[in-house]
C-alpha positions in Angstrom: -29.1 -52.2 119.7 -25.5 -50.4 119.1 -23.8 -51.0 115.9 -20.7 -51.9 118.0 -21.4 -55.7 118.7 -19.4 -58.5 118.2 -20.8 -60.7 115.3 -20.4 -64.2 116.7 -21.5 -64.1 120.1 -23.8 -60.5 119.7 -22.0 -58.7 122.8 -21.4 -55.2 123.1 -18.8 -55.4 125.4 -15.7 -54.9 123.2 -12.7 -53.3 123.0 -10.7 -51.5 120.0 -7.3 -54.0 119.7 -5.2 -50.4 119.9 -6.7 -49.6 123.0 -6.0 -53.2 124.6 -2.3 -52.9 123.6 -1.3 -49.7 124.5 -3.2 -50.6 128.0 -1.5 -53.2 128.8 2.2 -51.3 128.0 4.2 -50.3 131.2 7.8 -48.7 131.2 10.1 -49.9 133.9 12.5 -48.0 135.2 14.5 -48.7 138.7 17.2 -48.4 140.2 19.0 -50.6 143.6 21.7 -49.7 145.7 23.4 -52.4 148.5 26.0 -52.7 150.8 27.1 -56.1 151.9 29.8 -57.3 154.9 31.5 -60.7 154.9 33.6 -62.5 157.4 35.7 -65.4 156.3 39.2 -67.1 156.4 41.1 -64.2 154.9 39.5 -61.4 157.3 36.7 -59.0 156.9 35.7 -57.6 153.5 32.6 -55.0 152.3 31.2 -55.0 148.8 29.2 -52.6 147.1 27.0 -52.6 144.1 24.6 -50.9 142.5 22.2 -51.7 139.3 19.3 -50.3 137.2 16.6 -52.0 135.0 15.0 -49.9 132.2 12.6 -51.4 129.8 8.9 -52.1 128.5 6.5 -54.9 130.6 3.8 -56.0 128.4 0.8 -58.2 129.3 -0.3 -60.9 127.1 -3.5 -59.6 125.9 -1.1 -56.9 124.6 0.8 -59.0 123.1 -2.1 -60.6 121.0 -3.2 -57.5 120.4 -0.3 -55.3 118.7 -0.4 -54.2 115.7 1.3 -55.8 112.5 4.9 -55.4 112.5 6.8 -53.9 109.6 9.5 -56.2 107.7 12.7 -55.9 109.1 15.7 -55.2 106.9 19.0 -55.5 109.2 18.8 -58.9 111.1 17.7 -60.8 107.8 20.4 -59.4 106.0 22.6 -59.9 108.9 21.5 -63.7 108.3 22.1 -64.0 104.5 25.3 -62.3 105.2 26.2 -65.1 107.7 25.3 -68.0 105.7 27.3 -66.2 102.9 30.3 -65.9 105.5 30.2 -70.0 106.5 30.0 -71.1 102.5 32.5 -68.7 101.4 35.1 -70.3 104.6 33.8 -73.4 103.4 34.8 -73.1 100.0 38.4 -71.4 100.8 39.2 -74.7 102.7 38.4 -76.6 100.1 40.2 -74.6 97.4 36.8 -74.5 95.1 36.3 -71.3 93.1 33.1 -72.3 92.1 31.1 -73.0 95.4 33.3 -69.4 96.6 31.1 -67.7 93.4 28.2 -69.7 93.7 28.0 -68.1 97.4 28.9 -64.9 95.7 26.3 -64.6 93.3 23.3 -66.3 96.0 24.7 -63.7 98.5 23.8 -60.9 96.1 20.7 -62.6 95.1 19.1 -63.4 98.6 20.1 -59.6 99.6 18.7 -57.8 96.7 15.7 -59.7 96.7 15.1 -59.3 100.9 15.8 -56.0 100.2 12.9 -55.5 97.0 10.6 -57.3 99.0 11.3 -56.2 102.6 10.7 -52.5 100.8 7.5 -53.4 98.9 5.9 -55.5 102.0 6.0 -52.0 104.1 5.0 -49.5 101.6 2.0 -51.4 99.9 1.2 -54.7 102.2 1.8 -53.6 105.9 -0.5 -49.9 105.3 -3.2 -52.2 104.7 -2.7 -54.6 107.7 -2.2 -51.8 109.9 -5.3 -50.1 108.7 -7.3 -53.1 109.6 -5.8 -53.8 112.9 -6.9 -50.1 113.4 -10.6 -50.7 113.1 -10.6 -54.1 114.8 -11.7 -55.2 117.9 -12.0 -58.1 120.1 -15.2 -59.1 122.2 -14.6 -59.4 125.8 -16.8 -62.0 126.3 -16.0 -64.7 123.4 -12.6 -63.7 122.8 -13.3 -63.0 119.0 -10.9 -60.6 117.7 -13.0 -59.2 114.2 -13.3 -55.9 112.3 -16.1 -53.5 112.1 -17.8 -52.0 108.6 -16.6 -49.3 107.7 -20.5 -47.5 108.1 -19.5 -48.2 111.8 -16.5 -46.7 112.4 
């Protein structure tokens, strides 16, 4: 018996998680032309259009397969920077100084610390998540999604 079995239901038929998700990317990319003729109160009149679709289709076993994503720094700060935004307006209508500094000083705050732990979650935390997703697998016939010993891989 292989060393490649799944260990709750003992089937061999599984797949590697990377292989399932890069299988089930497709890239889209088309283009449509059209010509249309109209007849109505005002007389006759002929439109013409034209449009293209680019992108990525992704199944949905994909999708439960991909691989762990990396901390994102822009849209949460873009976030913090909002909220920042609505207290500081907030406090300008109502004349107070100290909500204005109080936002001030959590603005800073919530940034820098997004920031220190956005940076440490991808250098130290997400290596060791992706390394995992690397060596896992799921079984075809139970749906278990586990990972292999390393003496198997």
């Amino acid at each position: 018996m292989s060393d490649y079995v799944c260990p709750s239901c003992k089937s061999e038929n599984i797949q590697r998680l990377a292989v399932i998700y890069e299988g089930g990317l497709s890239v889209v990319n088309t283009k449509t032309k059209g010509v249309g003729i109209g007849f109505g109160g005002g007389g006759i009149g002929v439109g013409v259009g034209r449009g293209k679709t680019e992108g990525t289709s992704q199944t949905a076993a994909s999708k439960r397969a991909a691989p762990p994503p990396k901390k994102k720094l822009l849209k949460p700060l873009g976030l913090i920077f909002v909220v920042y935004m609505v207290l500081t307006f907030k406090a300008m209508a109502d004349n107070n100084v100290t909500m204005s500094t109080t936002a001030t000083i959590l603005f800073f705050v919530a940034a820098i610390s997004w920031i220190v732990y956005a940076i440490r979650y991808n250098m130290s935390t997400w290596p060791v998540l992706m390394q995992k997703w690397e060596n896992s697998y799921l079984c075809n016939r139970c749906n278990n999604i586990f990972t292999l010993p390393k003496s198997s891989t």
